[in-house]
C-alpha positions as CSV (number, residue, x, y, z in Angstrom):
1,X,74.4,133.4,96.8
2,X,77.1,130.6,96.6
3,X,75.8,127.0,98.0
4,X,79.5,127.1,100.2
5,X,77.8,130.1,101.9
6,X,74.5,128.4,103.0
7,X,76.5,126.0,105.8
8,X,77.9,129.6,107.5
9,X,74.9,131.7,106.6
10,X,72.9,128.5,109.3
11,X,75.2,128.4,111.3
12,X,75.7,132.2,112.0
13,X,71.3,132.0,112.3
14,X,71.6,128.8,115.0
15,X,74.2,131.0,117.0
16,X,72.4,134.4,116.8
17,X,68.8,133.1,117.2
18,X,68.8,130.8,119.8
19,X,65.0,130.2,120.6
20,X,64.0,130.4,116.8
21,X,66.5,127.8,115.9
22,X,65.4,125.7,118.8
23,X,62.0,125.8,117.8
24,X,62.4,124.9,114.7
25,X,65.1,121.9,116.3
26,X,61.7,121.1,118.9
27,X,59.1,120.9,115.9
28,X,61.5,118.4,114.0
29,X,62.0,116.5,116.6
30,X,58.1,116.6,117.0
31,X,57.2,115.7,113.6
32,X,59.6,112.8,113.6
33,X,58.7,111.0,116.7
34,X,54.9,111.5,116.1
35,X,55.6,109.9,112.9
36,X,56.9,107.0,114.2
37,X,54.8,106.9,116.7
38,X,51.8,107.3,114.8
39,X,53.9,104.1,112.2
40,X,54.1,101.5,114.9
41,X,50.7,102.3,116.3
42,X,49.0,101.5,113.7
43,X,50.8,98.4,112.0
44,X,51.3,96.8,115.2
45,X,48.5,95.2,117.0
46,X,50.7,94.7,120.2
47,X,51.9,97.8,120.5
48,X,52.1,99.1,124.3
49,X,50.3,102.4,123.5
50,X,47.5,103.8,121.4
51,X,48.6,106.8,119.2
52,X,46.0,109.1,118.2
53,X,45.5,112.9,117.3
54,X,45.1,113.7,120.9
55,X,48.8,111.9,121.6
56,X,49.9,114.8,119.4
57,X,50.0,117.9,121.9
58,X,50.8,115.4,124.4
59,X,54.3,114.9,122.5
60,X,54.7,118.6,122.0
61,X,54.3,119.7,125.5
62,X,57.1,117.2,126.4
63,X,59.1,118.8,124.0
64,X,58.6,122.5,124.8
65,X,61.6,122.4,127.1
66,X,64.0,121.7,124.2
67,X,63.0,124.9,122.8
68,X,63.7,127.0,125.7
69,X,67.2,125.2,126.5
70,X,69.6,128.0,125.7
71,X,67.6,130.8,126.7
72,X,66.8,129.9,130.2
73,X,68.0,126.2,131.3
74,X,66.1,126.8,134.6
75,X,62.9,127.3,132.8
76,X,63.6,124.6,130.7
77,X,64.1,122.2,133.4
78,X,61.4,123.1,135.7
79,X,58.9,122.8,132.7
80,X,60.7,119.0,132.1
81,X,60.1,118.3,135.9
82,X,56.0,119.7,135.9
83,X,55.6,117.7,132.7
84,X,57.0,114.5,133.3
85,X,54.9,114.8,136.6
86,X,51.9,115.6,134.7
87,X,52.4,112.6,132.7
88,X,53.7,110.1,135.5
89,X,50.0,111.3,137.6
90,X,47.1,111.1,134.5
91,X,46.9,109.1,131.1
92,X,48.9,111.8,129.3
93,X,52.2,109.2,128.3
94,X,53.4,110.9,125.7
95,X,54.5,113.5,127.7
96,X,57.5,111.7,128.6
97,X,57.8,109.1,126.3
98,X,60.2,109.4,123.7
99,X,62.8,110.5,126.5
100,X,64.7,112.9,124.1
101,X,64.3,116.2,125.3
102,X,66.2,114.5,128.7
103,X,68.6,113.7,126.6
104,X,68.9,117.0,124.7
105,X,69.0,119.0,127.6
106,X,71.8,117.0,129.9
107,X,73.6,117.7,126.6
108,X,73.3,121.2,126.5
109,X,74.0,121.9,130.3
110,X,77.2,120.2,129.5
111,X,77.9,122.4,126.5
112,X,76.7,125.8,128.1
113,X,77.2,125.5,132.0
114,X,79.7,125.3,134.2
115,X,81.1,122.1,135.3
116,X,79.5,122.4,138.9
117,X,76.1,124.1,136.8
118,X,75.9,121.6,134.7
119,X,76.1,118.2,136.5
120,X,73.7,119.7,139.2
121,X,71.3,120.2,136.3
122,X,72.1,116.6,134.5
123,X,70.9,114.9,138.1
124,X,67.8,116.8,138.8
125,X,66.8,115.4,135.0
126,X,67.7,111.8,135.4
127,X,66.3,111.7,138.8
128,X,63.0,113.3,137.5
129,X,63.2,110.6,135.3
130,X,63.7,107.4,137.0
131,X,60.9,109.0,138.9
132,X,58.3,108.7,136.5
133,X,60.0,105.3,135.7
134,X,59.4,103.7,139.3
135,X,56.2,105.9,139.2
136,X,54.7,104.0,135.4
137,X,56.3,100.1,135.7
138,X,55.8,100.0,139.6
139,X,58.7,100.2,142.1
140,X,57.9,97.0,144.5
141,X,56.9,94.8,141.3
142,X,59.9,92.5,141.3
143,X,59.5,91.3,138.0
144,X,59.0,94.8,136.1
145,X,61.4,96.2,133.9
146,X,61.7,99.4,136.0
147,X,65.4,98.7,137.2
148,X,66.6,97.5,133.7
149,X,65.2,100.6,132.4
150,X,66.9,103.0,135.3
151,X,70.3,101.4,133.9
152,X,69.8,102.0,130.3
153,X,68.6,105.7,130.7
154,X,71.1,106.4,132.9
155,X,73.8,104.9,131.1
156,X,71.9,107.2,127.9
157,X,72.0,109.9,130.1
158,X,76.0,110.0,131.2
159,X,76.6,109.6,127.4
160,X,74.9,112.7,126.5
161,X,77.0,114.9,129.5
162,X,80.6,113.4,127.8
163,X,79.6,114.2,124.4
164,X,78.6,118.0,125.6
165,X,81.4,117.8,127.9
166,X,84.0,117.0,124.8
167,X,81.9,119.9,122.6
168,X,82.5,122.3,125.2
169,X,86.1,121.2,125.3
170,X,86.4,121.7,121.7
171,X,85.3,125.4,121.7
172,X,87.3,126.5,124.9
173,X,90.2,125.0,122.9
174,X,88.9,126.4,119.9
175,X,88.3,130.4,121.5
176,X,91.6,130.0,123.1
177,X,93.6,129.4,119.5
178,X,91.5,131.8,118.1
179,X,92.7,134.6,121.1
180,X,96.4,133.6,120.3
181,X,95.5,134.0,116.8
182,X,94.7,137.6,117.2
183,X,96.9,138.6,120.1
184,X,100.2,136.9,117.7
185,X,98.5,138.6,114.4
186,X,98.3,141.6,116.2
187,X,102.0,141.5,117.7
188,X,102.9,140.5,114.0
189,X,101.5,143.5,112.9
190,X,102.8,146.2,115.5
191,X,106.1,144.9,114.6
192,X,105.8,145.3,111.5
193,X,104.2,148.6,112.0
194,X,107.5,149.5,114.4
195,X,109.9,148.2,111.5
196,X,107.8,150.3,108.8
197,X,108.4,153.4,111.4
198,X,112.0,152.6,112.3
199,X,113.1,152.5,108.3
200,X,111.2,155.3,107.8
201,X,112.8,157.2,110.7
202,X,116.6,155.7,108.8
203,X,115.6,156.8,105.7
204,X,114.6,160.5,106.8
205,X,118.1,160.9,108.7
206,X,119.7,159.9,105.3
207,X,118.3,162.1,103.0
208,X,119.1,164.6,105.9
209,X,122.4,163.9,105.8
210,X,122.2,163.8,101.9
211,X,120.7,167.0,101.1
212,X,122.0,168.8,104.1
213,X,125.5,168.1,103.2
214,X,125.1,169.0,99.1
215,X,122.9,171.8,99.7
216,X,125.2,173.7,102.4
217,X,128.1,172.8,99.8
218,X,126.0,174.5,96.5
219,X,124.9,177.3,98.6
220,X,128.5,178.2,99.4
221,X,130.1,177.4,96.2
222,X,126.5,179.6,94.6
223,X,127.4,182.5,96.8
224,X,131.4,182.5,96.1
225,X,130.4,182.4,92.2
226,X,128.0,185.1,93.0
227,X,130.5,187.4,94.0
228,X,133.2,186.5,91.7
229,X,131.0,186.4,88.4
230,X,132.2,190.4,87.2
231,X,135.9,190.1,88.8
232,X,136.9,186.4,87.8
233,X,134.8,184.7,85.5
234,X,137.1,181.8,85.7
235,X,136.3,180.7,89.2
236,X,132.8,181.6,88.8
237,X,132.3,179.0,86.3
238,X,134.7,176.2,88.0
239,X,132.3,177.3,91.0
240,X,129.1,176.8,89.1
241,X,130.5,173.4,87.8
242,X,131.2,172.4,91.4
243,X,127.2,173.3,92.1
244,X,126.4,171.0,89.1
245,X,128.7,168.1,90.3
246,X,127.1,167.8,93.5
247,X,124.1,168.0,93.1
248,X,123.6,165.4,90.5
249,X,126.1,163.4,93.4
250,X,122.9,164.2,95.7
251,X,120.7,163.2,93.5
252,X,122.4,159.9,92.9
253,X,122.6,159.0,96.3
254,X,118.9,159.9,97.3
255,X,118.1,157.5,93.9
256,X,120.0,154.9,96.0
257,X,118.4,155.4,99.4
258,X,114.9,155.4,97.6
259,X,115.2,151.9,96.6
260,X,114.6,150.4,99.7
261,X,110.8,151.7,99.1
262,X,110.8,149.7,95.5
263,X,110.8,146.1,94.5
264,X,113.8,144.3,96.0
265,X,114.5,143.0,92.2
266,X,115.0,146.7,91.2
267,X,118.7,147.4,91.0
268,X,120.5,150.0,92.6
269,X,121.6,152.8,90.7
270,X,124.7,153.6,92.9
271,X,126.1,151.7,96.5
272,X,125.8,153.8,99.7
273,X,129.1,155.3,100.6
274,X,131.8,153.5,102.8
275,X,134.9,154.6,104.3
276,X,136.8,154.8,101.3
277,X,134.2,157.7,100.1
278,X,135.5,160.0,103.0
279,X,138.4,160.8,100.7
280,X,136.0,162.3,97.9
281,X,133.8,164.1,100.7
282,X,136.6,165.6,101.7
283,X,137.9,167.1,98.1
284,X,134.6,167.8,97.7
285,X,134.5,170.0,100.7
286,X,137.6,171.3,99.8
287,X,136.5,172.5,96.2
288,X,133.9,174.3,98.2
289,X,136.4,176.8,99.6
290,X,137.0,174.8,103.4
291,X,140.7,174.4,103.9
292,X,140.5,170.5,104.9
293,X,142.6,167.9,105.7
294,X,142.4,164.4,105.7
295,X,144.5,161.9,107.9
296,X,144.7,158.1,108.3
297,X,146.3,156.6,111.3
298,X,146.6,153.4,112.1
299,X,146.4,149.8,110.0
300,X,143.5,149.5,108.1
301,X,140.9,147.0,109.0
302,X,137.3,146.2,107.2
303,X,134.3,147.2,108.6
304,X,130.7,145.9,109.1
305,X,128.8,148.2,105.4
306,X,126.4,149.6,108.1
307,X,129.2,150.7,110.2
308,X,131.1,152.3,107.5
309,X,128.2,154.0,106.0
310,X,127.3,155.2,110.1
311,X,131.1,156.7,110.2
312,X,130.4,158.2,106.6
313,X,127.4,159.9,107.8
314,X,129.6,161.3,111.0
315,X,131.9,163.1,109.0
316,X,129.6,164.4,106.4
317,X,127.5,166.0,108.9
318,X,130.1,167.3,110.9
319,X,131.9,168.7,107.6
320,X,127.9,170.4,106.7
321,X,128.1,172.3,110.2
322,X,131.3,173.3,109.5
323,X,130.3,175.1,106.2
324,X,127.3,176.2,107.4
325,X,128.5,177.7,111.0
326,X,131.9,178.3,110.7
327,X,134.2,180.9,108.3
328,X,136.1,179.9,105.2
329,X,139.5,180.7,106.7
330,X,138.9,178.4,109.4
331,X,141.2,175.4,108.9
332,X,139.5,172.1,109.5
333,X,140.8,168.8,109.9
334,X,139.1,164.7,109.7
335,X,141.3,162.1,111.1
336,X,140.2,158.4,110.7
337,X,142.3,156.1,113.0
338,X,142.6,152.2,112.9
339,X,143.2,151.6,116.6
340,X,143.6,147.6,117.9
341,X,140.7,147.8,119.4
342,X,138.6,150.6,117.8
343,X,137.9,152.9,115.2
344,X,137.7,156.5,116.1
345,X,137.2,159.7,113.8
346,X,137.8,163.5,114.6
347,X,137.1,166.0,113.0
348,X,138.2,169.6,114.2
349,X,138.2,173.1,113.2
350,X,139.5,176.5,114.2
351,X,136.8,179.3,114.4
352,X,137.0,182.3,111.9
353,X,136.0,185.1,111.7
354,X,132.6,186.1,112.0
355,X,131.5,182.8,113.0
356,X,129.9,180.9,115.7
357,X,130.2,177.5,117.0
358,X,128.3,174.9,115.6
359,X,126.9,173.4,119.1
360,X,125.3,176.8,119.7
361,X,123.6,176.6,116.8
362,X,121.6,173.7,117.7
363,X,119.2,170.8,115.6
364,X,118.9,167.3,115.4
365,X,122.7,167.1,113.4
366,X,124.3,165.9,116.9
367,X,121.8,163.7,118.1
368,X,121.3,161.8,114.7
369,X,125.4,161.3,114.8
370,X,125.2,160.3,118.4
371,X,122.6,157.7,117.4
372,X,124.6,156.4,114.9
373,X,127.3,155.8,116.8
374,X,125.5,154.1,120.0
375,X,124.2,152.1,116.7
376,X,127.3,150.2,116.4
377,X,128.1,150.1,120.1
378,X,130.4,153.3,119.8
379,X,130.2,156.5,121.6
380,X,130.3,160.7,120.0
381,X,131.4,163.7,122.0
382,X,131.2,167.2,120.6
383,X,133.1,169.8,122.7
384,X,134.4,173.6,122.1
385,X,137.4,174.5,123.2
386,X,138.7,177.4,124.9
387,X,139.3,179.0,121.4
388,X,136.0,178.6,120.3
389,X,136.8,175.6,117.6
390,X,134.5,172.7,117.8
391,X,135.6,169.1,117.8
392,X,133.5,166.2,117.1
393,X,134.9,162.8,117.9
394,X,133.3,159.3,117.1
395,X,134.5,155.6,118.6
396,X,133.4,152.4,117.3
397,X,134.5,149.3,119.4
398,X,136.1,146.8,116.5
399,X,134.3,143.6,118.2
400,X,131.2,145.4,117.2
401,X,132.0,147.0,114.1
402,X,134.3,144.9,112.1
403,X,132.8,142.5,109.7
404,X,131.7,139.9,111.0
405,X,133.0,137.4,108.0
406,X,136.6,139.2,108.8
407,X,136.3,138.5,112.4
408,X,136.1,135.0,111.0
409,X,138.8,134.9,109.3
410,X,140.9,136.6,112.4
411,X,139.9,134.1,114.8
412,X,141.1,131.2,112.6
413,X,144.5,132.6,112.2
């Protein structure tokens, strides 16, 4: 066992054995008075009092309340009060003496009671023991030292309460830090268990919108090859090379989203797609059979990387219902407009043949693009028209969008 144990290990035993620690406190005190007792007996001639082997369980019964005070104060009083009257009625002195266990126990009311509690219980001792006082040196005797002794003893006495009353201060302040301590390490920790849950909940709807999107595309450009392979080779093996293309593009990305669970001094092995990455999504999609096309409106205007990638997410899910709902000889459109005060992107479709809308088919696709766009203070709609073709249309509000280091800028010119 380590010595910088031992000081815990007796203080854990003191706190979780009361009335075996307080014996042992009682029996110290015992053996250390009686020794001097027993000291100045015997090398002074003058002494006031006669200490001899019978003095010794006179001592000990006066300190028998000490060992009871924090089990039962009330016990440990009234014992006090029957055996300073003992003492203050036959020969037996020694009973009340040495004047600690007064002393000890006004100290510990303080510490353990209540305010009200414990200054009750600090007069009953002190008047028990100006009692005895008057009762020993002789109230009416003008020239005893009763009165002097009254003063000191009481003065002795209010001592003993303020130190108890500052140690009980101490541990209410003490227990109270220690609360906040656990209610703020606690707090700490369910935020960080939120934050843990919340990435968590960001990175699943990106490898969703990852491997949704590539996989919809290589099953379509799989199946096209599929049937082509005996009539045109050609297009069978551009087909196949589209299905190798993206998926190592899939895989790249999902490398990039799985760093946020690595060491932050890991690089990345490719950035997260922005606006400008629509353009490639959309040849991509077009490669895949899906007559697309792209259109920019608008003067173009940078945007905050989170919003960029949230608008990038938009259309790449929309496109994936698209190809996984709708016919190839549907024609399909994406328009991205710079608008003063907003960004919006559509993207639209004709139904074909054979297919259904992609509302109807339900899943999380709409409600992960909604929440990406109420995100960035922006609002989706998705809505089928009277033809049956399905529109999805995002708005981001610039103020909250934009970068904030070009909103910067814009304000100073």
């Amino acid at each position: 066992m380590r010595i910088s144990a031992v000081p815990s290990r007796f203080n854990h035993w003191i706190r979780t054995r009361p009335l075996q620690s307080d014996i042992v406190f009682a029996t110290v005190i015992w053996a250390f008075m009686a020794s001097l007792m027993f000291i100045a007996s015997s090398t002074n001639d003058t002494a006031p009092y006669d200490f001899t082997w019978w003095s010794l369980p006179q001592l000990a019964l006066g300190l028998v309340p000490i060992a009871l005070r924090r089990v039962n104060m009330l016990a440990a009083v009234s014992l006090l009060i029957v055996a300073t009257a003992f003492s203050a009625f036959t020969s037996w002195d020694f009973i009340a003496a040495d004047g600690t266990a007064y002393l000890i126990l006004t100290y510990t009311a303080a510490v353990h009671l209540t305010p009200r509690w414990s200054i009750v219980t600090g007069l009953i001792v002190w008047i028990t023991a100006t009692a005895w006082i008057f009762v020993v040196n002789g109230f009416w005797d003008p020239t005893s030292s009763a009165y002097a002794m009254v003063a000191v003893n009481w003065a002795m006495g209010i001592t003993s309460y303020f130190i108890g009353w500052i140690v009980r201060y101490r541990k209410q302040r003490l227990h109270e830090l220690t609360e906040r301590t656990h209610i703020a390490e606690a707090t700490q920790a369910a935020l960080a268990e939120q934050a843990v849950g919340d990435e968590r909940r960001r990175i699943a709807r990106e490898l969703h919108d990852v491997v949704a999107h590539h996989l919809a595309v290589i099953g379509v450009m799989a199946e096209g090859a599929r049937r082509s392979f005996d009539s045109q080779p050609d297009k069978s093996k551009e087909a196949l090379d589209t299905v190798s293309e993206t998926a190592r593009e899939a895989l790249n990305q999902m490398r990039s989203l799985l760093t946020v669970l690595r060491s932050s001094e890991e690089p990345e092995t490719q950035p997260l797609p922005t606006l400008d990455s629509i353009r490639s999504l959309v040849a991509q999609n077009r490669e895949a059979g899906l007559p697309l096309k792209y259109t920019v409106k608008g003067d173009y205007f940078d945007l905050h990387q989170g919003a960029s990638l949230a608008v990038y997410r938009i259309v790449q899910e929309a496109l994936t219902n698209i190809i996984k709902h709708v016919g190839h000889n549907a024609q399909s459109e994406v328009i991205l407009s710079y608008e003063p005060q907003q960004l919006s992107v559509r993207i639209i479709n004709d139904v074909g043949d054979g297919a259904h809308s992609p509302q109807r088919a339900g899943g999380h696709g709409i409600i992960g693009m909604r929440e990406r766009a109420h995100l960035y203070g922006g609002t989706l709609s998705a809505e089928v028209d009277d033809h049956g073709g399905f529109a999805v249309t995002a708005t981001f509000p610039r103020a909250h969008a934009q970068d904030p280091a070009t909103l910067a800028k814009a304000e100073q010119l």
